[in-house]
C-alpha positions, 0 to 999 in steps of 0.5 A: 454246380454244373460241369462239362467235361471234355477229354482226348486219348493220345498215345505218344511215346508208348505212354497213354494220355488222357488230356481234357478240362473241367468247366464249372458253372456255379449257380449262385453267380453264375460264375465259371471256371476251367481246370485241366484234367491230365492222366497218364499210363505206362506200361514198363514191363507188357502185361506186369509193371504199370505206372500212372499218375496224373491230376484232376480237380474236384468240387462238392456243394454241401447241403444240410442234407450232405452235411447231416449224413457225414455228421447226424448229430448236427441237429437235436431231431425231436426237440422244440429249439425255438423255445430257447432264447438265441439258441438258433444259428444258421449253419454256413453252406459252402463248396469244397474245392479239391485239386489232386495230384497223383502217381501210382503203380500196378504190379502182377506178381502171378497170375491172379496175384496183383499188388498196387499202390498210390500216393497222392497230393490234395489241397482242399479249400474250404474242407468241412470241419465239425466244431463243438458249439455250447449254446446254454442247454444245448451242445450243437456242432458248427460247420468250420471251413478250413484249408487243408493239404493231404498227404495220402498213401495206399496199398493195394495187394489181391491175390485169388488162391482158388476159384473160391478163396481170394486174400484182399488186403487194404491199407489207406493212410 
């Protein structure tokens, strides 16, 4: 995959802009695509309250490689699998394609105390999926794709007590 990104900054309307697109070009048919990329960021009260949001697009080509680091066990390392009689299969490589949508806010609560959080919209087409595959002796895992739409939320709150203690706390769901 190869991608070219253009974008511009505007600023209209007290609000910053980020405006461009993505052009993919895929090369197993040379085939290209272009997607916008918007983001957005205003600033409700100076220097305290921030809103932002905005949409991107995102794509990720799974390899043996990258699928073996998400999952190690996708392979018997150490075993001759050829001795088996149909115990091989080729495991099937695809490209994950992500559209995101996104709206956030940034809080300063004190100096040195910020509270931030997110909630985002993805559908994903063609997710990796780890399915359990009995083959006789043998349990291996095959690579499913399906389609998925993700519903995510994060807080984010940090706060520095002193020049050496810091509280950080994280929640992803």
């Amino acid at each position: 995959i190869l991608t070219l990104s253009s974008s511009t900054f505007i600023r209209r309307y007290d609000t910053d802009f980020d405006v461009g697109f993505n052009v993919d070009v895929l090369s197993d048919n040379f085939s290209f695509r272009i997607t916008p990329k918007v983001k957005f960021t205003k600033e409700i009260v100076k220097d305290i309250v921030l809103i932002f949001g905005g949409m991107d697009h995102s794509k990720q080509r799974h390899t043996i490689k990258s699928l073996s680091d998400v999952n190690p066990y996708i392979h018997s390392f150490g075993t001759n699998q050829s001795i088996l009689a149909d115990s091989s299969f080729l495991q099937d490589i695809k490209i994950t394609d992500i559209k995101k949508f996104h709206l956030g806010m940034r809080n300063v609560l004190s100096k040195g105390e910020i509270f931030e959080s997110r909630i985002a919209y993805s559908i994903v087409k063609d997710f990796m999926h780890f399915t359990n595959f009995k083959q006789q002796i043998y349990n291996r895992f095959r690579i499913e794709y399906i389609g998925v739409k993700q519903f995510n939320v994060t807080i984010n709150y940090s706060r520095k007590i002193n020049k050496i203690v810091s509280l950080k706390a994280d929640a992803d769901y």
